[in-house]
N, C-alpha and C positions, 0 to 999 in steps of 0.2 A: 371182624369175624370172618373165618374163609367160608368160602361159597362151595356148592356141590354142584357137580354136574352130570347128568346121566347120558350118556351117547345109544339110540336106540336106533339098529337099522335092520330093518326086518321083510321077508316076501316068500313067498311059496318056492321050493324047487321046482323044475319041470317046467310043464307048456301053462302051469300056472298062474307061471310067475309075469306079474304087468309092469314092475318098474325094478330097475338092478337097487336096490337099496342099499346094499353093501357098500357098492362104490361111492358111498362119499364119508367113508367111514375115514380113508386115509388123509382127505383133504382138512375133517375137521379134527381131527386125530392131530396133524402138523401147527395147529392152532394152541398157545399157549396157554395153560388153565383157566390161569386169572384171567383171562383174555373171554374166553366161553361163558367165565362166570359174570365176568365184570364186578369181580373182589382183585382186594390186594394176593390174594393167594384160593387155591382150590382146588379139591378133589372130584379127580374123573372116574366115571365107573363106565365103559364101553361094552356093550352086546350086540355082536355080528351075527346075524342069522340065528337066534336062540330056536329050539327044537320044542323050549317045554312052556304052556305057560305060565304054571306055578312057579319055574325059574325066573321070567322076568318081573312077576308078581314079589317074590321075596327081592330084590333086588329094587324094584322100584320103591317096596313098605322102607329098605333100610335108606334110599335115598331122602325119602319124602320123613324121615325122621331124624334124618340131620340137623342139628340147627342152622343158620344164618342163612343166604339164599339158595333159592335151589330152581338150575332152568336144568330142561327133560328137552333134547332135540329128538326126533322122534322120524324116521322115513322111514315110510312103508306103505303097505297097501290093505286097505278095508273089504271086509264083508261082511256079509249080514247069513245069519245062522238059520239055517229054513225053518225052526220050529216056533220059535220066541220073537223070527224079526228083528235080534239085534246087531246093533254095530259093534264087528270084531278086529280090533290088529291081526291080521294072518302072519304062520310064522312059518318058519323051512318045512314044517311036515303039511300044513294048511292043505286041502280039498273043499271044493264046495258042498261035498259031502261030510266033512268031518268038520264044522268050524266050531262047535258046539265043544267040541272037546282038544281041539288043537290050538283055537288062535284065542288071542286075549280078549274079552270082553271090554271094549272102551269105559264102559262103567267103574273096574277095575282102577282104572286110570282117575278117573272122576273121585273116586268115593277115596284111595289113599293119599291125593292131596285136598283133599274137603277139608281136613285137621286143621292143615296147616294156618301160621297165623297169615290174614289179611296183606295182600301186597309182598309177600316175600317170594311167590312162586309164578313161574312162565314156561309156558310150552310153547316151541317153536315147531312147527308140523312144515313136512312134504311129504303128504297123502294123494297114494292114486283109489279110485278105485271100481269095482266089475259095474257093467251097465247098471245093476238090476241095485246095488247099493248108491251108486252114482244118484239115481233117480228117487230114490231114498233121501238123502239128505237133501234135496232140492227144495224139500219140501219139510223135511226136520232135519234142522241143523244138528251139527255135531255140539255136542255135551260135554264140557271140561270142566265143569265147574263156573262156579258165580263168583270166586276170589283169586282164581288164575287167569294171568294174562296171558292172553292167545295170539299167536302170529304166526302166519303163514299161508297156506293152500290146500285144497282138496282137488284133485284133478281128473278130469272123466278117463274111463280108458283109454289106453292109444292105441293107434289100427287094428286090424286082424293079425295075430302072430309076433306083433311086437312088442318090443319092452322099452318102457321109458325110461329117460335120465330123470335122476333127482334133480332138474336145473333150481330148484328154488334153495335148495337144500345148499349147492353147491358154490350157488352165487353167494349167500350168505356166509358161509365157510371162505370162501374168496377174501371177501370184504375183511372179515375176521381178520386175516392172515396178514394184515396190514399193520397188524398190532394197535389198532386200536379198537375200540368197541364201542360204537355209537349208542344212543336210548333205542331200547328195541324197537320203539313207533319206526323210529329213521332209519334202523336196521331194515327191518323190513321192507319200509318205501323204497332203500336202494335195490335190495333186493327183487323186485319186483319189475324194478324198471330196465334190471337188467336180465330177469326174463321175457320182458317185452311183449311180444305177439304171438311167443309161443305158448302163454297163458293167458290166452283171450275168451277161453270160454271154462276156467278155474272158476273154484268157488274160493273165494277171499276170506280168510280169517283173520280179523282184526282186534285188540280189546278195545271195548267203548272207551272213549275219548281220547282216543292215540292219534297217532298224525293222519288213520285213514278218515273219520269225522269231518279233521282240514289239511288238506294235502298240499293248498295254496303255495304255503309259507318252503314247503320241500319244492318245489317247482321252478317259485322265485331262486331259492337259492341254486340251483342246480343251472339257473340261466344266467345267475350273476355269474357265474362260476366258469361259466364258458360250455358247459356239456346240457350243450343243448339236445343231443341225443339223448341221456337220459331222463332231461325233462317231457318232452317230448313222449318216450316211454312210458311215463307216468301218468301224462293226463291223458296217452291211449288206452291204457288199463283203466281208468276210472270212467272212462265214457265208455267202453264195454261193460262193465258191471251197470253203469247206468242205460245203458241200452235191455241189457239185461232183466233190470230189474223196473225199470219203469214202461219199456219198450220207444220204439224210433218217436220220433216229435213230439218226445217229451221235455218239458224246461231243463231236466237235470241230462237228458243227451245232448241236447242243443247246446247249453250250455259248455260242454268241459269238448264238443266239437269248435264252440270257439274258443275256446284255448287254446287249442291244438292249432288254430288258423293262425293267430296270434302270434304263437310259438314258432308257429316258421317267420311268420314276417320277423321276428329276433333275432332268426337264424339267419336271416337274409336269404330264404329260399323264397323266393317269388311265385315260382310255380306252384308250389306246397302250398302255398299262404291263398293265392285264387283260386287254386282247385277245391280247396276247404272252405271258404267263403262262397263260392259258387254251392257247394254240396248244404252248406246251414241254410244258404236263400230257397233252394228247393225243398230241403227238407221243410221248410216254414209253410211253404205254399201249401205241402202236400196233409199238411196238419191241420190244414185249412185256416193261415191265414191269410187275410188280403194283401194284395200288392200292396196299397198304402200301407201298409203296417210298418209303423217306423223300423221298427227290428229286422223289416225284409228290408224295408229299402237299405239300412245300414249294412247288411250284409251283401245285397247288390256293391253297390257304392266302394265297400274298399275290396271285394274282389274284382270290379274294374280298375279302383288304384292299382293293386298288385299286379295286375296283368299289364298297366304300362310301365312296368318296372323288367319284364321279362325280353331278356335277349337274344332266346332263342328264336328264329322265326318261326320254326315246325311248333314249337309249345306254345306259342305266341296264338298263331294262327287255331290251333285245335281248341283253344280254350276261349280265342273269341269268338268262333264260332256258337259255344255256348253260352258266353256273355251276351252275346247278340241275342238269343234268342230269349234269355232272360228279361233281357232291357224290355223286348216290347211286351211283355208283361208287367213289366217294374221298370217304370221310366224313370222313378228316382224325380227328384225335385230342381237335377242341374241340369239344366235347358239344356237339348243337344246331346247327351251324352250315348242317347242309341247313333246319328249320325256321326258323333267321333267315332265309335264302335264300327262303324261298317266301312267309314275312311281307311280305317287301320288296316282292316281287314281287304279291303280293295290293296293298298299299299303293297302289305305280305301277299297276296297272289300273285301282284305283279315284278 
C-alpha cells in the first residue's frame, strides 16, 4: 500500500521570524518518495510558508485520510496565543498579536490524526520557539497524540535578532538522501548526533520505547563502526537531557558522563578519557560521596590510567596536576600511586 507524506515548513515574515524553515524544504524535497515514506511507493504534498490556516488544515484532513502510512515532517516555529494559552504553528502572516487567528492551533494537528488507525502515523518536528512558549512546554509537553509516533526537537530561541537553521530537520533529510531509510528510533538518534552540541539545551521528542528509552545498542554500534564522533555525540546529548532533567550528581548524569569517558578511551583520545574521568571523580565528591566510595576510587584510578597513556607533556603535566590533587583525597587502594603522580610530575617540569 503507498504511503503519504506531508512536507510542512512554516515561520513568520519579518523581524518575527526565529528559524528560516523554508530552507530545508529543497533538501527533503531531493529525497525520494518512498524513501520519506519508507513504502514501496508514495505521495508527497509540500507547504512552503502557507499564509492561511484553514489551507494547511484542509490539506493536512486530506493527508491524514489517506490510507496506508502516513509521516507529516513539520519545521517551524511555536507560540502560544495570549488569550487561551495555547500552543500555535505560526505561519507567514503570524504576529504575536494575531496568533489566534493566523497560526495553526497544535491541537489541529492532534485531533485530525486521533482517527487514524494505531501505529500507522509519525510526526517528525524541528520546532523553534519565542521565550514565553519555550518556557511553556518545559513544563507541558507538547500534545500529538497517544497513537502517533513522535521524533525530533523543540528548540529555545536563538540570540537577539537571529534566525536559526532547521539543523535537526536537515540532518535528517541528509541521512535520508542516502537512499535509504533507517527505523525512525535510529533515524532520529543519528540525527541527533549529528546536531551534537548545537542542541544541548533542545527539548527531545521521542516515542516511548524507541531507541531514545535505550540508546546503548545505537552507541555500540556507531563505535563498532568506527565513528566514534558520532557516538560520542550521542551519549553528549543524553547526558544533557540527563543533567537536565535530573540535575548534576545524579546516577543518570554520572552515568552516560562515563560513557562518554569510555568512549574516548575507544577513541584512543587519552586526554578526553582523563579529563572525563577526572570530572565523574569530582562530580562524585561534590554529591557527597566519600573518597572510599568504590565508584570514586574507580574513576580516580582509570583516569590516572589514561593520563599515563598521554604524550603530550603540556596535557600530561596540566591534568596531573589535577590528578595529584585528587589522589590526596582519593588515594585509591594501589599503594603509591599519589607518589608515582608527583614523580611524573617532577619528571615533566624538568
Amino acid at each position: 500500500m503507498p504511503g503519504t507524506v506531508l512536507l510542512l515548513a512554516a515561520s513568520p515574515a519579518g523581524k518575527g521570524c526565529l528559524v528560516d524553515a523554508a530552507s530545508v524544504l529543497p533538501v527533503l524535497a531531493a529525497v525520494p518518495p518512498a524513501v520519506l515514506a519508507g513504502t514501496d511507493t508514495a505521495n508527497v504534498v509540500e507547504l512552503a510558508d502557507p499564509l492561511e490556516p484553514q489551507a494547511v488544515l484542509t490539506r493536512l484532513r486530506a493527508a491524514a485520510a489517506a490510507p496506508g502510512p502516513l509521516t507529516v515532517f513539520i519545521t517551524g516555529q511555536l507560540q502560544l496565543d495570549r488569550k487561551q494559552r495555547l500552543v500555535h504553528l505560526a505561519l507567514a502572516r503570524t504576529t504575536p498579536s494575531t496568533v489566534r487567528y493566523t497560526a495553526l492551533p497544535w491541537h489541529w494537528v492532534r485531533e485530525e490524526l486521533r482517527l487514524r488507525p494505531p501505529g500507522t502515523t509519525s510526526l517528525v518536528l524541528d520546532l523553534h520557539a519565542d521565550l514565553e512558549t519555550w518556557e511553556h512546554l518545559r513544563t507541558r509537553p507538547l500534545d500529538s497524540g497517544r497513537d502517533t509516533a513522535v521524533y525530533g526537537r523543540v528548540a529555545p530561541p536563538p540570540g537577539r535578532r537571529a534566525v536559526a537553521v532547521p539543523s535537526y530537520m536537515k540532518a535528517v533529510a541528509t541521512i535520508l538522501r542516502s537512499g535509504r531509510r533507517p527505523e525512525l528510533a535510529e533515524l532520529h538518534q543519528q540525527a541527533l548526533a549529528r546536531v551534537g552540541d548545537e542542541g544541548r539545551a533542545d527539548l527531545v521528542l521521542g516515542a516511548p520505547g524507541a531507541a531514545l528509552v535505550d540508546p546503548h545498542s545505537a552507541i555500540t554500534e556507531a563505535v563498532n563502526s568506527g565513528r566514534h564522533g558520532d557516538a560520542d555525540a550521542l551519549a553528549a546529548h543524553h547526558e544533557r537531557i540527563a543533567l537536565q532533567t535530573y540535575g548534576p550528581g545524579s546516577a543518570e548524569a554520572l552515568h552516560w558522563a562515563e560513557v562518554r569517558a569510555d568512549l574516548a578511551m575507544f577513541a584512543g583520545d587519552a586526554v578526553r578519557s582523563c579529563r572525563a574521568w577526572l570530572g565523574v571523580a569530582s562530580a562524585r565528591l561534590a554529591a557527597g560521596q566519600p573518597p572510599q566510595d568504590p565508584a570514586v576510587e574507580s574513576a580516580v584510578d582509570r583516569a590516572h590510567h589514561q593520563w599515563g597513556r598521554i604524550a603530550e607533556p603540556a596535557r600530561a603535566q596540566e591534568l596531573g596536576l589535577a590528578l595529584a590533587d585528587l589522589r590526596t583525597r582519593v588515594p585509591g587502594r594501589r599503594q603509591g600511586a599519589l607518589d608515582h603522580v608527583q614523580r611524573q610530575l617532577q619528571r615533566l617540569s624538568s
